[in-house]
C-alpha positions in Angstrom: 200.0 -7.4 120.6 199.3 -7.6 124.6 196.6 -5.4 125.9 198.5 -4.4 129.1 201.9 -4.6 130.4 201.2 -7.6 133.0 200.3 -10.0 130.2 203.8 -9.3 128.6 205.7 -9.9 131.8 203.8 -13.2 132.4 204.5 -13.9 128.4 208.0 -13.5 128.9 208.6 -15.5 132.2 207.1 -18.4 130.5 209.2 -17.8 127.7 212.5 -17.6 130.4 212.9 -13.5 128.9 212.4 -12.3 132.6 214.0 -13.0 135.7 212.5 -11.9 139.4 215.2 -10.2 141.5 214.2 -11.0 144.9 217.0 -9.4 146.7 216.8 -5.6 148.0 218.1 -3.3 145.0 219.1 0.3 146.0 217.7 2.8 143.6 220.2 5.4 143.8 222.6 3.8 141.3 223.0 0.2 141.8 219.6 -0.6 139.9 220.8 1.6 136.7 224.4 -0.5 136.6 222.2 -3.6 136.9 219.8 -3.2 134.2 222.6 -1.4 132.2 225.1 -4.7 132.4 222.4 -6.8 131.5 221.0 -4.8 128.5 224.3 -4.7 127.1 224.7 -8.6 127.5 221.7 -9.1 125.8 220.1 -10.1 128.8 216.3 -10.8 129.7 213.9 -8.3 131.0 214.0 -7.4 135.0 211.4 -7.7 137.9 212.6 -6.0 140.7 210.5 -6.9 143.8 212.0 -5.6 146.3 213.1 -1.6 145.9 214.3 0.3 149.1 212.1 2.7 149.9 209.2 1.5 148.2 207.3 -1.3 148.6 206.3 -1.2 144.3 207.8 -3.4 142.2 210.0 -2.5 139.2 210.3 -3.4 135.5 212.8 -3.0 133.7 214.9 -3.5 130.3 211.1 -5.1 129.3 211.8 -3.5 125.6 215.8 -4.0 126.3 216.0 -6.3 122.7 214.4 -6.5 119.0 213.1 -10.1 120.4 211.3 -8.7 123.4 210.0 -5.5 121.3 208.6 -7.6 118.1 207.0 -9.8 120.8 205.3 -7.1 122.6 204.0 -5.7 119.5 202.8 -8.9 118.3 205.4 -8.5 115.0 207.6 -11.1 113.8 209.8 -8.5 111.8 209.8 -4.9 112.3 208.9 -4.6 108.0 205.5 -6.0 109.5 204.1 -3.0 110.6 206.7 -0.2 108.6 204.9 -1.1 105.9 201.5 -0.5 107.1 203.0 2.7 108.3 204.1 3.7 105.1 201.3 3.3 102.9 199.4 5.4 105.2 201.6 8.3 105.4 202.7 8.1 102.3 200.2 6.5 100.0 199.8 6.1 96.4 197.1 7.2 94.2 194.5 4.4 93.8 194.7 2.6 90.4 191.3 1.5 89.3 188.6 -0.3 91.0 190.7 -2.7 93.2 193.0 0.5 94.1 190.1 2.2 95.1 188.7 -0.7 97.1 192.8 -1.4 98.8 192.9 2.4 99.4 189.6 1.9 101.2 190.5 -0.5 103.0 193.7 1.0 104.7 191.7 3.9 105.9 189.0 1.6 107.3 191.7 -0.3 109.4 192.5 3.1 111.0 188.4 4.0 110.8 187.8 1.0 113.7 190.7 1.6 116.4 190.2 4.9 117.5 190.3 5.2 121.5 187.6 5.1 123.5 186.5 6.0 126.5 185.2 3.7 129.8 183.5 4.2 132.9 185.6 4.7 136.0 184.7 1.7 137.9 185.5 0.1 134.7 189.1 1.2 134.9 191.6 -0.5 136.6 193.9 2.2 137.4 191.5 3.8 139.3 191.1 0.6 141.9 193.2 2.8 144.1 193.2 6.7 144.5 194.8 8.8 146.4 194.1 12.6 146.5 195.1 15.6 149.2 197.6 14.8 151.7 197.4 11.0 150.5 199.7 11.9 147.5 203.2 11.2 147.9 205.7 10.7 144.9 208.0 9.1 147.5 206.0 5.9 146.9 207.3 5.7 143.6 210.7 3.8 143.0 212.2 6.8 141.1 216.1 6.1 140.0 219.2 7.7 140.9 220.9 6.1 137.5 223.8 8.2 136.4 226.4 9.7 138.9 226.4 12.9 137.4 222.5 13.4 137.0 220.5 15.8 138.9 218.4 13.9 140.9 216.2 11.0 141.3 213.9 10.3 138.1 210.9 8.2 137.0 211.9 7.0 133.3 208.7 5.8 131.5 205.8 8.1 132.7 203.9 8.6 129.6 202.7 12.3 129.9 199.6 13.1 128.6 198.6 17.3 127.4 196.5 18.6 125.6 196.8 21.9 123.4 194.6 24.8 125.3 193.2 26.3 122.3 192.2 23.8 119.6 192.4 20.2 121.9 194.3 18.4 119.8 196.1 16.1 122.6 199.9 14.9 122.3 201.4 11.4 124.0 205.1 12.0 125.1 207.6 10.1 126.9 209.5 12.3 128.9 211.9 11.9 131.8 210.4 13.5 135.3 212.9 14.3 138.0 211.1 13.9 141.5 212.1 17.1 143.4 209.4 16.0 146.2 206.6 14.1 147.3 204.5 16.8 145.5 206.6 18.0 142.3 208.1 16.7 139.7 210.0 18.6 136.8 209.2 18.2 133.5 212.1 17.6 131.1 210.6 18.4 127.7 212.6 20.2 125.1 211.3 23.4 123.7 210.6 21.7 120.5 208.2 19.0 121.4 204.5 18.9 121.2 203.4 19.2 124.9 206.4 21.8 125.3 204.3 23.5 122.8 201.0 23.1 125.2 202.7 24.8 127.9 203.9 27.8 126.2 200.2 28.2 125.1 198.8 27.8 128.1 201.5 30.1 130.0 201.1 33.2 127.0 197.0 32.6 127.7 198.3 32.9 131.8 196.6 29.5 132.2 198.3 26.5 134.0 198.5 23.4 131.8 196.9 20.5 132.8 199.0 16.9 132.4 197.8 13.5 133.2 201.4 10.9 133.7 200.9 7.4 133.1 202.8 4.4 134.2 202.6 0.9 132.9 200.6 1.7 129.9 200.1 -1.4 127.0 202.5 -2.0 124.9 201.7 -0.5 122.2 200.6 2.9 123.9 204.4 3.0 124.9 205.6 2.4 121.8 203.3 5.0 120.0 204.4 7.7 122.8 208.3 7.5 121.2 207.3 7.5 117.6 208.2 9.9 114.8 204.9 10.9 114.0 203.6 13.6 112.1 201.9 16.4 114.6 198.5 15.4 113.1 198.8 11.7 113.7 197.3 10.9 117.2 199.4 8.6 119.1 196.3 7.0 120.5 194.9 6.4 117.3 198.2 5.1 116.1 198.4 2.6 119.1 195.2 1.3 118.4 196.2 0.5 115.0 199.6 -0.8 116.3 197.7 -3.3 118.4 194.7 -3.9 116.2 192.3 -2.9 118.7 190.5 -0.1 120.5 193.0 1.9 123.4 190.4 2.4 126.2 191.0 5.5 128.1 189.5 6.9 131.4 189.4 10.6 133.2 191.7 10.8 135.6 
C-alpha cells in the first residue's frame, strides 16, 4: 500500500491512470459532470490544477475503479485482504498446537500496527498553519456538484471525534457543506459513531471537539468508509490494511 496520497498519484501517472487538467475548471458544477462522465466511462483518475477561486489543486475519481483501489491498497484481488478480515472478526477456535500458534499469529499482525504518534515538526501537515483571522475555508476548492444540492461541499474530509466520556475515537467520512469561511455543516446521520459523540457532548452541555483531514494515505481513507464493528478502531484497522504503523499528530 502507499504511505500517502502523493505517492499514488505519481504511481498512477506513470502507470497513464491520471491525467493533469491544465485548463480552468469551474467548481460550481462543471467539475462534478467532468469527473462524473469520466467515472462512468471507466476513465483514469483526475488532477485538477487549476480551480477558480482557489489556487489548490484537486484530485479526483483517484479510487473511481477496482484497478485503481486494489492498487492503492497494495491488493491484487479484493479476497486478499477479506480474508484477513474475516478470520479476525470472525475466527475459529484454534485446533492444536499449530492452531494455537496461527491464532497467535493473526493477533500479533494487529499487535505491531497500532498508530502512533510524532512530533509536530515531524509532521508534514503542519508545514503550514494558519490560526485567527488567517483561517479561511474559501481557500478550499469545495464543489457545487449537483443542481439541486444545498450548497458548496468538501467531499473527502475525513472527520476525526472522539467520544467525551470513555475516549474511544471514531474515523468518518462525511460530506461538509461550507456555509462560510469560518463554518461548515456537518452532515452525519443520527446513527453514526461521531453523531453519537455529539449527542454526548451536547447532553453533558460541552462542545465537541473535531479534527477534518484532507488527503489522508490510502488506506486511512479506505478504513474511514468501512463496515466496522464500533470496537474496531479504524486507525488500527488502517495500519493493518497497509501493514504498517499510521503516524498521527495533534492538531
Amino acid at each position: 500500500a502507499y504511505d500517502d496520497l502523493r505517492s499514488l498519484l505519481r504511481a498512477l501517472e506513470r502507470d497513464g491512470d491520471l491525467k493533469r487538467v491544465k485548463v480552468e475548471v469551474d467548481p460550481h458544477l462543471e467539475v462534478g459532470e467532468i469527473v462524473d462522465r469520466v467515472n462512468k466511462a471507466g476513465g483514469p483518475a483526475l488532477l485538477f490544477e487549476n480551480v477558480k477561486g482557489s489556487s489548490m489543486p484537486l484530485a479526483m475519481n483517484v479510487f473511481g475503479t477496482d484497478r485503481r483501489l486494489l492498487k492503492a491498497l497494495g491488493l491484487k484481488s479484493y479476497s486478499d485482504i477479506s480474508d484477513k478480515i474475516g478470520g479476525l472478526l470472525k475466527p475459529e477456535l484454534p485446533q492444536g498446537f499449530v492452531g494455537v500458534r496461527e491464532a497467535f499469529g493473526k493477533l500479533g499482525s494487529m499487535v505491531h500496527v497500532p498508530p502512533k504518534k510524532v512530533k509536530s515538526g515531524d509532521a508534514p501537515v503542519q508545514e503550514v498553519v494558519l490560526t485567527g483571522d488567517d483561517v479561511d475555508l474559501d481557500k478550499l476548492p469545495a464543489l457545487f456538484t449537483w443542481p439541486e444540492d444545498g450548497g458548496s461541499f468538501f467531499n473527502l474530509g475525513l472527520t476525526h471525534t472522539k467520544h467525551p466520556e470513555n475516549g474511544v475515537r471514531n474515523l468518518g467520512l462525511y460530506r461538509l457543506q461550507r456555509h462560510d469561511k469560518r463554518t461548515i455543516g456537518m452532515h452525519w446521520q443520527i446513527h453514526k459513531d461521531s453523531a453519537n459523540h455529539y449527542q454526548v457532548a451536547a447532553r453533558r452541555g460541552e462542545r465537541l471537539p473535531v479534527a477534518i483531514a484532507f488527503g489522508c494515505p490510502p488506506a486511512v481513507t479506505y478504513a474511514s468508509t468501512a463496515p466496522l464493528p464500533g470496537d474496531i478502531d479504524e486507525y488500527l484497522f488502517a495500519g493493518f490494511v497497509q501493514g504498517k504503523r499510521i503516524e498521527m499528530v495533534d492538531c
